[in-house]
N, C-alpha and C positions, 0 to 999 in steps of 0.2 A: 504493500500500500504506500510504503515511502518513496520508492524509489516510481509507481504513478505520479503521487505528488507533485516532487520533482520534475520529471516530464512535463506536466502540465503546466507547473510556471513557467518551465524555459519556455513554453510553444508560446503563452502568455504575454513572456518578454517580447519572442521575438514578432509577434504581432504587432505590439505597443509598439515597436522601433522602426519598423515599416511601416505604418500607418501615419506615423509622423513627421512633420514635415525637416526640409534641410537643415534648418538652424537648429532644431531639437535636438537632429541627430549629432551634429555638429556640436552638440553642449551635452554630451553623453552624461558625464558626471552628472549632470542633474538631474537626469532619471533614474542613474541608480542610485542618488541620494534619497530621493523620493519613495523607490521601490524597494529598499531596506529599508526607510522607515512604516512602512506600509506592514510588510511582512513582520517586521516588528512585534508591531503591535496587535498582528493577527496572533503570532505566535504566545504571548505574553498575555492574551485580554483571558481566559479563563484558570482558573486552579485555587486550590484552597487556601483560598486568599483570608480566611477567619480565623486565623491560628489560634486566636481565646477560645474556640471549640473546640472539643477531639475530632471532631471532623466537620469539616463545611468549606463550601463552595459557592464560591463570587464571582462575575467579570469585574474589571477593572473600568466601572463602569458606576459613576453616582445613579443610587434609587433604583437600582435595580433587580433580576432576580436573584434569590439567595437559598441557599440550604442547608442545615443542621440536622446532623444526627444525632436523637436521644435516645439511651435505653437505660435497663434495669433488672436487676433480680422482682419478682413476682411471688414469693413464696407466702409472705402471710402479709395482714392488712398494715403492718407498721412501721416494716422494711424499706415499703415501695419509696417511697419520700425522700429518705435516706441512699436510698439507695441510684436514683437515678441520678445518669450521667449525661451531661450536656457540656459546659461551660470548662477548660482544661484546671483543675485544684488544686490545689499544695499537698494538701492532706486529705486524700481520697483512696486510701485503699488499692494505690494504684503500686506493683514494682516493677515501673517502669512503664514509659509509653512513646512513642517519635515511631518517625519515617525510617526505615532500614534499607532504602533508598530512593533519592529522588531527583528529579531530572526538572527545573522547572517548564520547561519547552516541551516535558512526553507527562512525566507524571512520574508514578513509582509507588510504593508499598507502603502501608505503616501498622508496625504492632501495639496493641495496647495490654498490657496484662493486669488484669483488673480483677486483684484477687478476692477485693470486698463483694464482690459479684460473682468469683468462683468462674470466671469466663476469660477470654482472651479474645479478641474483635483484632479482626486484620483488614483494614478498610485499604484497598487497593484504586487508584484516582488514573485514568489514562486519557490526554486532550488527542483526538481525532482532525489534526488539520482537513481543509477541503470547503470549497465555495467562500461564501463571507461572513460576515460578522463572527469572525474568530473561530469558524470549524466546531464542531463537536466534543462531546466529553462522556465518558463512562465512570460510574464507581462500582466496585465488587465489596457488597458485606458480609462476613462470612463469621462468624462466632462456632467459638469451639469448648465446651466444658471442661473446666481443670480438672483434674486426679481427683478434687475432694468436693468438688459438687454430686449431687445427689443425681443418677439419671435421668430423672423425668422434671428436673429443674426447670421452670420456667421464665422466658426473657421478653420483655416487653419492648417495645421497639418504634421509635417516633419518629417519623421523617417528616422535621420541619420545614414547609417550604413557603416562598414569600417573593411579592412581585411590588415592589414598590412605585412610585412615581404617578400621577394623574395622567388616565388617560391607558395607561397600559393594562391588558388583559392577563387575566391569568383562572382558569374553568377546567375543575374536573370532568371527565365523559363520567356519564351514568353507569351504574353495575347493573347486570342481567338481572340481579337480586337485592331488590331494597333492603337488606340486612349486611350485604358487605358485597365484597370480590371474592369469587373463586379462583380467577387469575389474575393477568397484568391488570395494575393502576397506571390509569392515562390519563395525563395533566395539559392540555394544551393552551399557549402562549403567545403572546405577539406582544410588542414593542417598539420602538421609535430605534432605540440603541439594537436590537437584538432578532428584529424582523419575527418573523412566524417562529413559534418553536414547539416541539414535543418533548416532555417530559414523561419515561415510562419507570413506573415500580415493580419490577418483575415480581411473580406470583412466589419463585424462589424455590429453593429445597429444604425439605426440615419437615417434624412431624410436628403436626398443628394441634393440639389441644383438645380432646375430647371433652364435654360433659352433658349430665342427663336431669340437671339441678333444674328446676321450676324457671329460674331466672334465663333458660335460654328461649325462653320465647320474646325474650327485649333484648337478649344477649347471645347473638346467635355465634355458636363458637367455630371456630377453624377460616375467618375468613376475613382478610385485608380490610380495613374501615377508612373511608376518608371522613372529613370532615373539615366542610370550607364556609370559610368566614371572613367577615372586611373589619380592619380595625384601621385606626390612622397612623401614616405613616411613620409618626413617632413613638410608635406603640410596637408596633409588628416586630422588633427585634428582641421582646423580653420573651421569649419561647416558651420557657418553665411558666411563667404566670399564667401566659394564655392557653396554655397545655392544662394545667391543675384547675384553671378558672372550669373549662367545658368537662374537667373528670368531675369536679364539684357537681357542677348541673347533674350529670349524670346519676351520679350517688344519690341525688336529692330526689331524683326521679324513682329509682327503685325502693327508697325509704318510705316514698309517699304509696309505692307500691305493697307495700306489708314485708318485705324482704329481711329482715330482723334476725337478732341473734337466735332464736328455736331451729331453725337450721340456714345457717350459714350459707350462702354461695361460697364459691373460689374465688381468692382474691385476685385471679387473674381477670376472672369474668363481670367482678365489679369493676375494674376498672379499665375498661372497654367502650370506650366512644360510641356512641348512636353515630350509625354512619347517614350521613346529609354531604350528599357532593353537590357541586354547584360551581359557581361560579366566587369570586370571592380572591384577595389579595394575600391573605392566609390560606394553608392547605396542609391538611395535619395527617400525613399515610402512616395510621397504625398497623403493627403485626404481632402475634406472640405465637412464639416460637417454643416445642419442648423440645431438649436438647439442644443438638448440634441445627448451625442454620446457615443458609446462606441464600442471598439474592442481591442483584443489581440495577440501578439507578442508570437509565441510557436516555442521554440529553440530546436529540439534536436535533440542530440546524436545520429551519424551511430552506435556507440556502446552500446547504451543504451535500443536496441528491439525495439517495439510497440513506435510509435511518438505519442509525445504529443498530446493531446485534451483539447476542449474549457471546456469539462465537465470535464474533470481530474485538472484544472485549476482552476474553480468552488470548487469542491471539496476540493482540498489543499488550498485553501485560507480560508478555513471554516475553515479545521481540522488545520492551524499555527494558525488561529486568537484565537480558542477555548485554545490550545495546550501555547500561548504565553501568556495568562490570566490566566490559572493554574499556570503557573512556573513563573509568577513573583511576585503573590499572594505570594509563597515556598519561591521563594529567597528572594525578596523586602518586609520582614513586617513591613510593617510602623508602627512605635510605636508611640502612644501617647506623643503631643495631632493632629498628622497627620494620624490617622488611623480612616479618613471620605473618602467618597467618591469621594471632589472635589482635595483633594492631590491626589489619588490614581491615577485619570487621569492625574494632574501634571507631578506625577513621572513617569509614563508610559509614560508620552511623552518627558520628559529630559534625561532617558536612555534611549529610542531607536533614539533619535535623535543621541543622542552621537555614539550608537552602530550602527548604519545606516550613519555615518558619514566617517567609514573606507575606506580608499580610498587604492587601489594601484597604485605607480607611478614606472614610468623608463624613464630614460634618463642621459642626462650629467650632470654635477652639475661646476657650475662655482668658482674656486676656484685659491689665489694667494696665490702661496709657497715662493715666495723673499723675507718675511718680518718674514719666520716662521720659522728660526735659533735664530731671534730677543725674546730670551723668557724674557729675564730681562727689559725690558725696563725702563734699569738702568738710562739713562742720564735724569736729568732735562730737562723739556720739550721733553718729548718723543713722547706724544701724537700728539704733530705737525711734529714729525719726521717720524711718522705711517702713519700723512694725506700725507706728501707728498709721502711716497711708494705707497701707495692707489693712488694717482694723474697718480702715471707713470701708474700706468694701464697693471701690469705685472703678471695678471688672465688668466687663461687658461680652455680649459673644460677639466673634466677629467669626468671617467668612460665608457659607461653608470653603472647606479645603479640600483636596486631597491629596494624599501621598498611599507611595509604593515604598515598600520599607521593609527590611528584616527585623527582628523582635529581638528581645535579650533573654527573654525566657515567655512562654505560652501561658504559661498558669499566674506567673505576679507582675509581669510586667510586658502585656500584648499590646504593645502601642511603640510609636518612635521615639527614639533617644539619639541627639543629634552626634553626640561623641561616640557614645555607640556604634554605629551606624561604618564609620570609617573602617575600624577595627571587623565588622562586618562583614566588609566587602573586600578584605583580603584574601581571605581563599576563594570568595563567588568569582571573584576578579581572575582568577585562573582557571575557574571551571567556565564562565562565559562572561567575557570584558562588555556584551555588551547589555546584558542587564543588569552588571555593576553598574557603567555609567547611567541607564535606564533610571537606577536608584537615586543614585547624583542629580541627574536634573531633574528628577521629583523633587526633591531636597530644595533644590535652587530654586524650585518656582514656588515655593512655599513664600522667599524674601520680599522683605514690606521694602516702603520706597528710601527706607535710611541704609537699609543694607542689613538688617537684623532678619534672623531664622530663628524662632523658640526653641528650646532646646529637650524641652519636652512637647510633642505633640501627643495630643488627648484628643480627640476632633471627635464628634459626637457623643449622645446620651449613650449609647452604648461602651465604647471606651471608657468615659467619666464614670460609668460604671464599677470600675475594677480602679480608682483613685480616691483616696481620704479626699476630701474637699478640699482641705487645707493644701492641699499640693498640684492644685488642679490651674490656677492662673499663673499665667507668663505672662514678663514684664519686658517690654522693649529695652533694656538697655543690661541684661542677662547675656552673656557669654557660653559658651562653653567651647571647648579644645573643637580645633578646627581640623578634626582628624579626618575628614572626608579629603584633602589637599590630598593625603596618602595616597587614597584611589586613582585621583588624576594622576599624579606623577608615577601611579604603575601602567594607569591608562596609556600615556606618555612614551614611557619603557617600553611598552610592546610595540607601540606605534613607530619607535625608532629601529628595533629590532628588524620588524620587519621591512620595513625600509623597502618596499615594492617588489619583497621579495615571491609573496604569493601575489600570482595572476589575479589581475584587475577585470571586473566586470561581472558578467551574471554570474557563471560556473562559481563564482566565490559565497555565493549566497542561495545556493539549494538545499534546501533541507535544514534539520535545527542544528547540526553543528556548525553549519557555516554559518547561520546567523548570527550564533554565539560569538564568534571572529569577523564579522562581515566589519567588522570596523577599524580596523587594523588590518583584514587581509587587503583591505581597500583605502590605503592611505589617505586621500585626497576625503575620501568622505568620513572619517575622522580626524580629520584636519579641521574639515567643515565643522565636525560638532564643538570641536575644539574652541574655537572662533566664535561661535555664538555662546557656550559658556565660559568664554574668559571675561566679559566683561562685568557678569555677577561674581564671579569669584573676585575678580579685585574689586571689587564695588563692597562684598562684605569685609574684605582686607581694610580699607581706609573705614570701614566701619569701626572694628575693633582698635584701629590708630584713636579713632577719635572718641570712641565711649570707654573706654579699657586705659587710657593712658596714665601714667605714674606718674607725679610730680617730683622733679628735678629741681628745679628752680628755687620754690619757695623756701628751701630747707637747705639751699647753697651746696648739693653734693656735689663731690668732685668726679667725675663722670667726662668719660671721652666726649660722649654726644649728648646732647641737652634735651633732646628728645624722645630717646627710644631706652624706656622704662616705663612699665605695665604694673597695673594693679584690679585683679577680680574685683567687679560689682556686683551687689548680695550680697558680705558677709555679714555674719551674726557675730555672736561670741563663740557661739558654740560649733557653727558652718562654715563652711566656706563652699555649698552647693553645685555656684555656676563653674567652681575649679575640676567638677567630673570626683574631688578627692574628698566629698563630706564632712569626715569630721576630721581629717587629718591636721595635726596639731599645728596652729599659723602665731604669728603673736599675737599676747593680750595685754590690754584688750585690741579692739580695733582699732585702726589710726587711717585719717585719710592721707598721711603719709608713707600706708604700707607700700613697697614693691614684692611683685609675685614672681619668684625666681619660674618656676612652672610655665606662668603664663607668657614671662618672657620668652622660653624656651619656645612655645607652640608660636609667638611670634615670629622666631629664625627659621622653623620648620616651614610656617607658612609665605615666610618672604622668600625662601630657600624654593620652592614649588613654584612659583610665580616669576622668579627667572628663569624657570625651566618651562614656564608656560610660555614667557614671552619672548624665549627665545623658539620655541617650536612658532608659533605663529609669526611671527618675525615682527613683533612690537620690541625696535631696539631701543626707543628712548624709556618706554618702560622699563626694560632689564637693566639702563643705566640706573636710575631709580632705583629699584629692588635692590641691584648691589650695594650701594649707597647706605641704606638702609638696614642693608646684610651686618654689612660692615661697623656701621653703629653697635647694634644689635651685640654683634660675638665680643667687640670690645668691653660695652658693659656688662656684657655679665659679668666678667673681670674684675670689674672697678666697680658694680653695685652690689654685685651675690655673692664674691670666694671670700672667706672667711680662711686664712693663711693658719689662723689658730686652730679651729677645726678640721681643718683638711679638707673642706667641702664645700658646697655650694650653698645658700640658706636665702631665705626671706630677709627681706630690710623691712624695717620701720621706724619710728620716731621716738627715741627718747624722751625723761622728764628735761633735760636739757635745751630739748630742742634739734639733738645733732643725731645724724645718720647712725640706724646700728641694725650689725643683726640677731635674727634668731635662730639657732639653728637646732630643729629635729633631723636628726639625719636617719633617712628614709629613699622613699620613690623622691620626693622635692630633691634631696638632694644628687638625684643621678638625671636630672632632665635634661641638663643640655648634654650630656651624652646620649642618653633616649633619642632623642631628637634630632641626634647626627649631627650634632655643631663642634664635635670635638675631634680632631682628626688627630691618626694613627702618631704622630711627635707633639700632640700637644701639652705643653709643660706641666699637666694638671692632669694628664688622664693617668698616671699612677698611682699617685694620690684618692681618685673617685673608682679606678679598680680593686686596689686594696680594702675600703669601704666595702664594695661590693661583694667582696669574696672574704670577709671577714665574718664566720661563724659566730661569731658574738655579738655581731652587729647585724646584717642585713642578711649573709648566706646561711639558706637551710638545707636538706635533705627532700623538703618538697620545694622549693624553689626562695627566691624571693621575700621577706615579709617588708612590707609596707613599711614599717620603724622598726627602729635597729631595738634588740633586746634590752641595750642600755640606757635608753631615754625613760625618763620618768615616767611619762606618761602610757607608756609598751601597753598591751592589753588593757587599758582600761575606758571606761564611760559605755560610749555603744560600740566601743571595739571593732567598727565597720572596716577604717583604714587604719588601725593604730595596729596589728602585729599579722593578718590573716595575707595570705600569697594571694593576688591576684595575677591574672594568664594574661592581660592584655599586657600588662607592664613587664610581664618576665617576657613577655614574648619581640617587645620592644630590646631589650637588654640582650635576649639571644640573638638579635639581627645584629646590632651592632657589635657585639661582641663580634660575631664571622668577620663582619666588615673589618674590625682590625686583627684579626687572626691572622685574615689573607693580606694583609700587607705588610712590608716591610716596616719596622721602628722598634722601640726601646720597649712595649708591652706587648707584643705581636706572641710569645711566649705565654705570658700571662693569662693573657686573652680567648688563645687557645686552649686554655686546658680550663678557665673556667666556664668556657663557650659549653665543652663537650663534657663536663659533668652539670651544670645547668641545664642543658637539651634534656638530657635522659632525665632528670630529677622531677623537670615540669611534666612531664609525657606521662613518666610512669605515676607519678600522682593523680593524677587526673584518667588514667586507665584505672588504676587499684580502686579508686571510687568508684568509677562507670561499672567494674565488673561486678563488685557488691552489692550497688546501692539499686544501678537502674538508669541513674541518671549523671549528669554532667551538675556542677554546683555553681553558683555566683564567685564563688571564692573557699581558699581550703588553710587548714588550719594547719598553722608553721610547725608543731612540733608532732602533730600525728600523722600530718596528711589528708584528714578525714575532709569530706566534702560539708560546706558549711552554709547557712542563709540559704536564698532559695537556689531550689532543687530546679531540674530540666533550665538549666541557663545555657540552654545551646547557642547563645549569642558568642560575646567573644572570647570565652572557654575554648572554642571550634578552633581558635587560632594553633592549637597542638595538632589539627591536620598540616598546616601549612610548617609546623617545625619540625614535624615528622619528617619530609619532606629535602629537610637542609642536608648538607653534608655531612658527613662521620668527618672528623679532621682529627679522630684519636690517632690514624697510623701514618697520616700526613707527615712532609720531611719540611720543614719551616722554607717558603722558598727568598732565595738570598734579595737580595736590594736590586732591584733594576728588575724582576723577576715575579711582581706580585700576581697574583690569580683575580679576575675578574671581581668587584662587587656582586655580592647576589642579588 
């Protein structure tokens, strides 16, 4: 069927280019600009895109249709409640649950093993390109009974579905039998976004439920229920409510019936929808199942020909499954000493969790602008002058929005994190560059007209759902690390790599792996994309010059450049939020004289990215500029963050004096400008910040990394979030540049290497030893056990141990001599 596909766009193309007149053909590049982004967004507009579910399915497409699956154990009346599963939990009974592979462009597999339930649900997702509006899709649900479930267990089973938007259809067909379906459930649809469409619930396999109880003359057993209904569109996404509201009726119904405790129904048969098909924006396909079950969900396309089948369903699940174990084997080669078979399954399942994690959202975004003229918050005690803005409670909604986004974990935090996000799209960025950048100019088009992106996005009643209140409004002059620049400049790397070396033109973008590369196999039209987002990226660059800036001046420091010195806006006493580093120890109290060594650092990262922008685009007075800037930049840290006494890098702030000083926890703050690549392999200072680093008693553990060295006062205590626990995003930072100076000639190139390759193996294997215990991947892991800590299933930027798995062994390496270094990776 792919290689039809295929075929058919080329025949496609080559129609469109002979139909077209001389000059069109003559500006070739503009039609294939046009016709990868068309294919695109064919390829990318459906997939389960609701990651806060265990399983559901969106276009990329506001107000549209959508679907959730709920189910549960059934065994007696008091369970049921408890026991159903919709929404992804922290603490549900689950060990374990993600995608075991997934392919965002085909689809791919995922397990849930839900032992509260005594079941395990393998929900299988496969997109069927072909015709328009984005092609077709299938799911396979299949439930299988654990060892210690009871045979004739019963699972109840909801298939929420929902057609948003005014104006759009959404009507079940009638059953043969006014009490339910004997076979397929048939949903039919049409749309403005989505044209004609069929929704089919297959009748499935599974033994269906007997009983001979009085109640089956309202409750007729063994047979599919729909039940359709309109509620408003800001309603329709609370499932559980509106699922329990119509079991209520029900109940209400059989009580009025005489149905009472003298003898009992089955608790399965009480809670059994009246089936009412219709017409209607909600559409509720119940089933219960005993035992073992399986049946599938085939979606398609009035534009897409021949509708989908259970065998075409079959089929494609073979040919991703086959298809996603070749191309990760290409992309993902694990290198020694992880290139065994039980990493292999590892890493297959920390990238597709992460890559199965992409959610798209839309709606409002709650945000207060009164306090975002305030960018200095020069006065002493400012910080209690913020709380009391925040107090008046002068947030509004604005938008609606939307974004395309990866998640940091499914069950506590299903929504976008702008720092996040970069770290993100580190290994997506190697499995396909071009729904990394996809992600990127989502990101980008979110920017208000100063150049500010929130750094938390929450966008709808739905999201805000899963957020305390209190954490729910963004304030225009919030920061946070501008870790997406990352993306571009690997974007950048490949673009240079390839350098025209894959053939230009159609053949480059047939099928989904070449769409994944169409952007880079085809330089000129990544160049193109290039060019239209460089001028939002430097647009939020002089953003952050001008609401983030540190005062120099007022406080007479002596400083190479009078300019470029940063300080995070937000802090509390107790926070420093928009730093990504919470409650990581800063000086106290607050001063509007602080400088943030961190922030400095993401400064040089991000001016460091922007001569590499401007010079791929060939903005040369810009790059004059950024170096400029660069150059600022690397000297102050010198002259506002080393602390000679400490050996390290630290925050400044204002004494009772009045005069410059610093603070130093030495920690992640104190390794950022090496983080950040601003130190290179002879810089006078990087023995000094290696020693730190590889110092056991200070910052090096056996599981990686801790956030503050063991010897600072403050180590382990208050909320202990960044004060001793190992985070993956930062060790994973540390082991890049660590290679970086392995491989090159200098005075720690020695050092480097050997703390490079017991760091590799430390973060890898801690983070395996949890996933094979526990189930899942953690937020962060504790220094002296290892154990996985905070929240659980954080396939966010945990995932990053795909991509260090990955690096080189450089244990049996021969150090190469000077004049001689080996590549940056």
């Amino acid at each position: 069927m792919a290689r039809l596909h295929q075929l058919s766009f080329l025949l496609t193309y080559l129609l469109s280019v002979l139909s077209t007149n001389v000059w069109a053909i003559e500006d070739g590049e503009s039609i294939l600009i046009s016709e990868i982004g068309r294919m695109n967004n064919e390829s990318l507009l459906w997939g389960p895109y609701r990651p806060n579910l265990y399983f559901g399915v969106r276009p990329r497409i506001p107000k549209s249709l959508m679907t959730g699956l709920m189910w549960g154990k059934i065994e007696t009346y008091n369970d049921f409640q408890n026991s159903l599963r919709y929404t992804c939990e922290q603490n549900e009974g689950m060990q374990g649950y993600g995608w075991d592979e997934f392919d965002t462009r085909r689809g791919g597999v995922q397990s849930i093993h839900d032992i509260g339930n005594k079941i395990d649900i393998t929900t299988s997702f496969i997109k069927i390109p072909g015709g328009g509006h984005g092609g077709s899709w299938a799911a396979r649900i299949k439930g299988e009974l654990r060892e210690d479930a009871a045979e004739d267990q019963k699972t109840i089973l909801f298939l929420y579905v929902t057609q948003e938007g005014l104006g759009n259809e959404l009507e079940a067909q009638p059953s043969d039998d006014k009490d339910g379906y004997d076979a397929d459930v048939t949903l039919a649809g049409n749309s403005e976004a989505l044209g004609s469409y069929k929704l089919v619930v297959t009748k499935g396999t599974g033994k269906l439920p007997e009983s001979d109880h009085d109640i089956s003359e309202f409750r007729v057993p063994g047979k599919s229920i729909v039940q359709s209904l309109s509620y408003p569109d800001d309603v329709v996404w609370q499932a559980k409510p509106v699922v329990f509201k119509q079991l209520k009726e029900g109940v209400d119904f059989l009580v009025e019936k005489g149905f009472g405790d003298t003898n009992p129904p089955p608790p399965w048969q009480v809670y059994q929808l009246e089936n009412r098909p219709g017409a209607g924006n909600v559409q509720i396909v119940q089933k219960v199942f005993e035992g073992n079950f399986e049946f599938d969900i085939l979606f398609s396309s009035g534009s897409g020909g021949a509708e989908i089948t259970s065998e075409d369903l079959t089929r494609e699940i073979n040919d991703a499954t086959e298809a996603f174990g070749e191309r990760f084997s290409s992309v993902f080669e694990l290198k020694a000493p992880f290139h065994v078979e039980k990493y292999k399954k590892f890493a297959k399942s920390m990238f597709s969790n992460l890559i199965g994690g992409i959610g798209y959202f839309y709606g409002a975004a709650v945000v207060d602008r009164s306090y975002a003229p305030e960018y200095d918050e020069e006065n002493e005690g400012f910080w209690e002058e913020a709380a009391e803005a925040r107090a008046r409670k002068q947030e509004q909604l604005e938008g609606p929005y939307e974004l395309f986004s990866a998640i940091p974990s499914r069950p506590f935090f299903p929504r976008g994190f702008l720092w996040d996000e970069g770290f993100h799209l580190m290994p997506i960025a190697d499995w396909d560059i071009g729904l990394s950048m996809d992600i990127v100019k989502s990101w980008f088009s979110l920017m208000d007209q100063d150049g500010w992106i929130a750094r938390e996005q929450i966008l709808g009643a739905e999201a805000r759902s899963k957020v305390p209140e209190e954490f729910q409004t963004q304030y225009p002059h919030y920061a946070n690390p501008p870790t997406l620049f990352l993306t571009v400049d690997a974007f950048i790397d490949k673009l240079r790599k390839a350098n025209g070396s894959a053939p230009v033109g159609k053949e480059t973008i047939t099928g989904q792996d070449g769409l994944a590369t169409a952007l880079v196999d085809n330089p000129e039209v990544g160049l193109e994309y290039l060019r239209k987002l460089y001028p939002r990226l430097k647009h939020q660059y002089y953003w952050f010059k001008k609401t983030q800036y540190g005062d120099i001046k007022s406080y007479d420091r002596e400083a190479y450049s009078t300019k470029e010195a940063y300080r995070w806006r937000g802090r509390t006493v107790r926070h420093c939020l928009t730093s990504g580093l919470d409650d990581y120890p800063r000086p106290q109290p607050p001063h509007p004289g602080e400088l943030h060594v961190d922030l400095m650092s993401w400064m040089g990262l991000m001016t460091k990215s922007l001569i590499n922008i401007a010079d791929a685009v060939g903005a040369a007075e810009d790059k004059a500029d950024f170096e400029k800037y660069l150059d600022g930049i690397e000297h102050n840290l010198e002259d506002l963050h080393w602390s000679e006494k400490d050996g390290c890098y630290c925050d400044a702030t204002i004494d009772d004096f009045e005069e410059h000083t610093l603070v130093c926890h030495k920690g992640y703050i104190s390794l950022f400008p090496f983080l950040t690549g601003l130190m290179k392999p002879d810089h006078p200072k990087l023995g000094k910040v290696l020693a730190l680093l590889g110092d056991e008693e200070e910052l090096f553990s056996p599981h990686g990394l801790r956030s503050l060295s063991k010897k600072d006062e403050l180590y382990g205590t208050d909320e202990n979030y960044w004060r001793s626990p190992v985070w993956i995003n930062m060790n994973y930072l540390a082991i890049v540049e660590l290679y970086k100076i392995a491989m090159q000639a200098g005075p720690q190139q020695k050092t480097a290497k050997d703390l490079y390759t017991r760091l590799r193996k430390n973060v890898v294997d801690t983070v395996y030893d949890s996933w094979e215990e526990t189930g899942f991947a953690w937020e962060q892991y504790n220094p002296e056990t290892g154990k996985g800590q905070r929240t659980q299933h954080f396939t966010g930027w945990t995932s990053l141990v795909v991509k260090i798995m990955t690096m080189p062994d450089v244990s049996d390496l021969v150090i190469p001599e000077k004049g001689h270094e080996r590549d940056e990776l």
